[in-house]
ROKOLMI-712666 format. One record per residue (C-alpha): residue in three letters; x, y, z. Coordinates in nm, 3 decimals, always signed. Example, Ala and Ser with C-alpha at 12.3 -4.5 7.8 and 13.67 -1.06 7.14 Angstrom:
ROKOLMI-712666
<'ALA',<+1.230,-0.450,+0.780>>
<'SER',<+1.367,-0.106,+0.714>>
END
This chain:
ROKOLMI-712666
<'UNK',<+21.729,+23.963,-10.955>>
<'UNK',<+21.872,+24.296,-10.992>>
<'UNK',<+21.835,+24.520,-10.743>>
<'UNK',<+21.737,+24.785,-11.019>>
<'UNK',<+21.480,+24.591,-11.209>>
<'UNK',<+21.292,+24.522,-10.862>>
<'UNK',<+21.292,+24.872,-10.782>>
<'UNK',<+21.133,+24.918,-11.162>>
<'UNK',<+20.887,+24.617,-11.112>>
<'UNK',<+20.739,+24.761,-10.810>>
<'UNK',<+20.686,+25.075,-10.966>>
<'UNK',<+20.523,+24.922,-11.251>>
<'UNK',<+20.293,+24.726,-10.963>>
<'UNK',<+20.241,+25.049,-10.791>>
<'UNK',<+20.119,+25.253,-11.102>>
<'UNK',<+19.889,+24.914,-11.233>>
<'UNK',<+19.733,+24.909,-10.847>>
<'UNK',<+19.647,+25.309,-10.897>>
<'UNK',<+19.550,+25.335,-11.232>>
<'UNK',<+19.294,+24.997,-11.181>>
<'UNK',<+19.177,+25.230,-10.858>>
<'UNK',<+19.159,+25.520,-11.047>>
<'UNK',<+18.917,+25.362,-11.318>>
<'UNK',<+18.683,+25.194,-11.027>>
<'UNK',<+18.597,+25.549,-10.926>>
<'UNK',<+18.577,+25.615,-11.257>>
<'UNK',<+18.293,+25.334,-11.326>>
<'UNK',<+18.145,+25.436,-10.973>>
<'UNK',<+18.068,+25.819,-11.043>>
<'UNK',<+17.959,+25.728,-11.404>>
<'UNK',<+17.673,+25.428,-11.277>>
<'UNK',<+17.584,+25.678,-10.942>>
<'UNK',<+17.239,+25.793,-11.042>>
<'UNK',<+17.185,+26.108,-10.994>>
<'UNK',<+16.960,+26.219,-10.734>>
<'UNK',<+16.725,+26.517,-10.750>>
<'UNK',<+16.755,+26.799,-10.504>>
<'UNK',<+16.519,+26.873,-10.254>>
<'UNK',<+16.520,+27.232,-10.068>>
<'UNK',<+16.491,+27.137,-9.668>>
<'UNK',<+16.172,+27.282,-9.516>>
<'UNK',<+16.108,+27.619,-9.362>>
<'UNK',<+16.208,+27.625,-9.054>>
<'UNK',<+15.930,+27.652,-8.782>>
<'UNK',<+16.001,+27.892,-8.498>>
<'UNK',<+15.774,+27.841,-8.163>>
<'UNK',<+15.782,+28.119,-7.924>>
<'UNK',<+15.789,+28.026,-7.559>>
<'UNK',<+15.515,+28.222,-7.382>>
<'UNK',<+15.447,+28.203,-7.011>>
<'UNK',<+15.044,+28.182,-6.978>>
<'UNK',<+14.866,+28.309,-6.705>>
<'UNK',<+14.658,+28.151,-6.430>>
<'UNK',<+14.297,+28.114,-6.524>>
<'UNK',<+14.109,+28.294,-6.257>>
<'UNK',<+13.765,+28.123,-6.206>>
<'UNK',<+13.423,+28.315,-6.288>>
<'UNK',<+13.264,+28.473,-5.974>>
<'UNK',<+12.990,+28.294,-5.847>>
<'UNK',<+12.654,+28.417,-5.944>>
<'UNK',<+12.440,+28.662,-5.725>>
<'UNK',<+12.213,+28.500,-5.496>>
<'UNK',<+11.842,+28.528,-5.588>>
<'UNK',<+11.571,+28.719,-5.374>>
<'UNK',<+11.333,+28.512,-5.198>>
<'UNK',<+10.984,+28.504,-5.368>>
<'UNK',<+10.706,+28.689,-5.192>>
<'UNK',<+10.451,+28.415,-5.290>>
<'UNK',<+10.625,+28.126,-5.110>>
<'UNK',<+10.855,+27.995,-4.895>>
<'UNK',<+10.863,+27.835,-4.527>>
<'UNK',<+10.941,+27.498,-4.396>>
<'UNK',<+10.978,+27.222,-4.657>>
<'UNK',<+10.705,+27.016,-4.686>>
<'UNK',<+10.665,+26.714,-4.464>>
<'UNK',<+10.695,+26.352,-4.630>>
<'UNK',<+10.384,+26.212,-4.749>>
<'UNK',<+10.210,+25.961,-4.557>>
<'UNK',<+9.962,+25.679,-4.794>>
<'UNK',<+9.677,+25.573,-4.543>>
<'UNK',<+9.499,+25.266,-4.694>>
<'UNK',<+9.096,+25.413,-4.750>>
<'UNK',<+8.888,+25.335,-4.470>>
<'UNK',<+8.604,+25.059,-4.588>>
<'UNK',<+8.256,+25.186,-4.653>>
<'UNK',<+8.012,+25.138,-4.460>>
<'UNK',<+7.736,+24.902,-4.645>>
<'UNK',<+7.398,+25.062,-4.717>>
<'UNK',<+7.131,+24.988,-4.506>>
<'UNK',<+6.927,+24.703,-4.724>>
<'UNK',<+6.598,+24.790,-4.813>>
<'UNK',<+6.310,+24.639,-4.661>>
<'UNK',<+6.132,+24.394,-4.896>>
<'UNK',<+5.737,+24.501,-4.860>>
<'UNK',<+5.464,+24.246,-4.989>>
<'UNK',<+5.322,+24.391,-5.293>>
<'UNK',<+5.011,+24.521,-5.292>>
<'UNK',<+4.822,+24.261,-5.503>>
<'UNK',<+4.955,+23.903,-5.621>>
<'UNK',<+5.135,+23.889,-5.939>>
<'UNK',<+4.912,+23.769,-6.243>>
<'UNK',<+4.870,+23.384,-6.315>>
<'UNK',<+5.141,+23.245,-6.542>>
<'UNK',<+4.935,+23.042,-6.845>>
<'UNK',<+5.061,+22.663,-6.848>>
<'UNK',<+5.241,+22.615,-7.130>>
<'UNK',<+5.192,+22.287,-7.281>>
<'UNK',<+5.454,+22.204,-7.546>>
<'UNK',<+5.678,+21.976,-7.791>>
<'UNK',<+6.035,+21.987,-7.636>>
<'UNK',<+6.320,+21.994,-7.875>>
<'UNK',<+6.498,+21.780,-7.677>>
<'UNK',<+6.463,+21.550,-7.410>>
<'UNK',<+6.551,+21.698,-7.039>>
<'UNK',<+6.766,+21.654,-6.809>>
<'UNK',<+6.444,+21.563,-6.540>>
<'UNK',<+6.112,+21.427,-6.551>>
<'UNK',<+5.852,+21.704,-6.623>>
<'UNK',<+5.471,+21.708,-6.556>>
<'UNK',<+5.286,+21.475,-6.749>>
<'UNK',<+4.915,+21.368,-6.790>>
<'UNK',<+4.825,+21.102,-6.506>>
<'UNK',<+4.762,+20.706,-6.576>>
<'UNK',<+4.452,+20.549,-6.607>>
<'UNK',<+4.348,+20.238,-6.414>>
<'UNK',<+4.079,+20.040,-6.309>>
<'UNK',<+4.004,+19.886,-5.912>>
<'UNK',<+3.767,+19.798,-5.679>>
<'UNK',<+3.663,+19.910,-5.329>>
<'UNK',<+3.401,+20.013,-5.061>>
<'UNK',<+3.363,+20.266,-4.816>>
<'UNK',<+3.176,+20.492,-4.636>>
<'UNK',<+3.123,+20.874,-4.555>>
<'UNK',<+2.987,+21.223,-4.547>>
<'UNK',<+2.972,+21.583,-4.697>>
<'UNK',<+3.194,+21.910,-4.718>>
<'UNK',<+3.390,+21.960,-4.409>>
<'UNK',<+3.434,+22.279,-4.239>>
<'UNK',<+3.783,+22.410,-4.362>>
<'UNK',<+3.793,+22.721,-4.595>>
<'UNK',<+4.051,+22.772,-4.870>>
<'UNK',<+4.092,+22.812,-5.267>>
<'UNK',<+4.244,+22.502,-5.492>>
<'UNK',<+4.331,+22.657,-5.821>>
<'UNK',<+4.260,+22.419,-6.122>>
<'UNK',<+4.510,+22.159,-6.199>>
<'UNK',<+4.573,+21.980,-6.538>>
<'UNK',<+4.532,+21.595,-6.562>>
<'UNK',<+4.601,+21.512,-6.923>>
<'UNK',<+4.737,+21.741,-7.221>>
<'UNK',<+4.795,+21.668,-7.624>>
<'UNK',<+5.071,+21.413,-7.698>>
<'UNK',<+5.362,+21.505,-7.916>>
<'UNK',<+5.175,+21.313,-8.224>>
<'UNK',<+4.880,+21.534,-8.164>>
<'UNK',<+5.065,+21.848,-8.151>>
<'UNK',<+5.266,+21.750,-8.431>>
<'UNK',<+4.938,+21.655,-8.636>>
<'UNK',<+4.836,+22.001,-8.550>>
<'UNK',<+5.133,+22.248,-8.641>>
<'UNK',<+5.044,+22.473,-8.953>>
<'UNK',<+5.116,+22.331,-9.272>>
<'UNK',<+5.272,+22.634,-9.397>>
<'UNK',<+5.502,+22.712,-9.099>>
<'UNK',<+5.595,+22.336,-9.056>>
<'UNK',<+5.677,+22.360,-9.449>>
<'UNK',<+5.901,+22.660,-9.364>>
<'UNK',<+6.036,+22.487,-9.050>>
<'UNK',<+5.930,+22.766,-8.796>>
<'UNK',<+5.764,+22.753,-8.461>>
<'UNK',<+5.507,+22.961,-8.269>>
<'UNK',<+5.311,+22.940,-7.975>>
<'UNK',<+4.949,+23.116,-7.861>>
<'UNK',<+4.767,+23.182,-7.550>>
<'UNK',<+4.410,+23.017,-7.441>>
<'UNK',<+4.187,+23.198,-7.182>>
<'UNK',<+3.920,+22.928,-7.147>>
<'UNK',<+3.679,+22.770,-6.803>>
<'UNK',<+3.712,+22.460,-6.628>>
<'UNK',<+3.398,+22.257,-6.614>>
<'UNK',<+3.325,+21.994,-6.350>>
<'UNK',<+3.392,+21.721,-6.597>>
<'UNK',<+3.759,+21.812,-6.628>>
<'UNK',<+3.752,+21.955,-6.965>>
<'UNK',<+3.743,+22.326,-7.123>>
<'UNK',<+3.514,+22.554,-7.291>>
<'UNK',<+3.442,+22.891,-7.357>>
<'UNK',<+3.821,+22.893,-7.457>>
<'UNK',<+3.958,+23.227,-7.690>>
<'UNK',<+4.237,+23.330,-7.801>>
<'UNK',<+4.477,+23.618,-7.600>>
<'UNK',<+4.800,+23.576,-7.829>>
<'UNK',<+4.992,+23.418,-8.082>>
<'UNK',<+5.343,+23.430,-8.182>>
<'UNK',<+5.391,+23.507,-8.505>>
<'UNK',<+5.117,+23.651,-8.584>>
<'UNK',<+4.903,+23.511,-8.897>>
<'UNK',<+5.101,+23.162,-8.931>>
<'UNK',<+4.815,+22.974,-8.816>>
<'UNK',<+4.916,+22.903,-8.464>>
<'UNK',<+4.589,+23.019,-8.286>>
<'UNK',<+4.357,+22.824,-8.454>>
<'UNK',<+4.605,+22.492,-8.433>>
<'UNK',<+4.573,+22.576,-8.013>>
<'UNK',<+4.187,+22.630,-8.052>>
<'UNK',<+4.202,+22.296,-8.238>>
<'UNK',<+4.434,+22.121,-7.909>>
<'UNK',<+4.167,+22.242,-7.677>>
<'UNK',<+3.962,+21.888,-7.700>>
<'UNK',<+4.309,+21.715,-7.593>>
<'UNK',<+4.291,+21.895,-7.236>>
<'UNK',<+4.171,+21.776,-6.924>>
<'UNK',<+4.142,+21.980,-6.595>>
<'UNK',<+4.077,+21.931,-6.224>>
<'UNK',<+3.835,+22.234,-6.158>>
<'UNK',<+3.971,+22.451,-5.873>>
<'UNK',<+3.781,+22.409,-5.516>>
<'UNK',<+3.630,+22.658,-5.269>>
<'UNK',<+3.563,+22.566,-4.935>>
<'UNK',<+3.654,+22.187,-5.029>>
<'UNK',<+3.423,+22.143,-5.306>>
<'UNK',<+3.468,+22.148,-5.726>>
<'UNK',<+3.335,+22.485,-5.873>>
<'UNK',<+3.271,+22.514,-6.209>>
<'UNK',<+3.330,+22.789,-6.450>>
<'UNK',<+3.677,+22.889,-6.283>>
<'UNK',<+3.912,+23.043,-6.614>>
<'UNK',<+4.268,+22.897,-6.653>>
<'UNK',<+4.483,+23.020,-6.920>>
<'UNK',<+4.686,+22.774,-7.108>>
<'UNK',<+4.987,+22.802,-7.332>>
<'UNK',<+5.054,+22.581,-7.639>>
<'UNK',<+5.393,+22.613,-7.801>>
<'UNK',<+5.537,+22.434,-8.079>>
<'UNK',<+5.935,+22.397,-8.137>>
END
């Protein structure tokens, strides 16, 4: 090749390498979008001051001393346990002046069986024997009358008033009556009855015939006439 038509083909080379530069930026600033402006911020300006020292607050005055008051603290407290009291001095236990009235014998239908044999009439039996001997002896004292035989549960039963056995209630009365010397009772009235008009006095004037006493004794022999009050309660 000619020197002359190299020198004109790397011209030609030269221009095609600018001009295919010259359209890149070109295409480059036309795609770029375009980006909205923003103002920078205010500019913030400190100032540098030297502080001073903070000087602390005086202490506060000191207070007066109270006129009402004061001296040594007090001492600890000490707990003692309480001393123990002495006991009372018991009270002497005098006699009274008269004996305490005769309980009446109450003679009753339990509602239950107990725990432990009561009191109960005594048997009946028959034997033979002989002996011998005399009189009253010389010994003094009082044997208050004792009973032998009272009503059976039948007979008390057979005896409760119709109308409070038909209502299912119970009562009880009081006798006051004398012990003769053949064991049974007389002269007998009536001191109470609970409740009142159900019928329960008469029924224990009606169990009178059922009783049988051992008179009371003075100087070792039966009296008669001696008053025993007897108590007949039904359940």
């Amino acid at each position: 090749m000619r020197p002359e038509r190299m020198k004109q083909w790397r011209w030609g080379a030269a221009g095609l390498v600018a001009l295919l530069h010259l359209g890149a930026f070109v295409l480059l600033g036309v795609g770029r979008p375009e980006t909205p402006w923003d103002p920078p911020p205010p500019l913030i300006i400190v100032d540098l001051v030297r502080s001073e020292p903070i000087v602390p607050p005086p202490p506060p005055p000191p207070q007066p001393a109270s006129s009402q008051g004061g001296g040594a603290p007090a001492a600890p407290s000490v707990v003692r346990p309480p001393r123990p009291r002495p006991e009372p001095p018991r009270p002497e236990v005098t006699p009274p002046p008269s004996p305490a009235p005769e309980q009446p014998l109450v003679v009753g239908i339990a509602p239950e069986p107990g725990p432990t044999p009561g009191p109960g009439p005594g048997g009946q039996g028959t034997g033979g024997g002989g002996g011998a001997g005399s009189g009253v002896g010389p010994g003094v004292g009082d044997g208050l009358p004792r009973i032998i035989r009272g009503p059976t549960v039948g007979e008390l039963r057979a005896l409760h008033p119709r109308e409070a056995f038909r209502q299912r209630r119970g009562g009880q009365a009081t006798l006051a009556c004398r012990v003769r010397l053949d064991t049974s009772l007389s002269d007998c009235r009536l001191v109470d009855e609970t409740p009142p008009g159900m019928g329960f006095g008469e029924a224990a004037l009606a169990a009178v015939r059922y009783f049988r006493f051992r008179p009371a004794t003075q100087n070792g022999a039966p009296i008669d006439g001696r008053e025993v009050r007897v108590g007949v309660e039904w359940p």
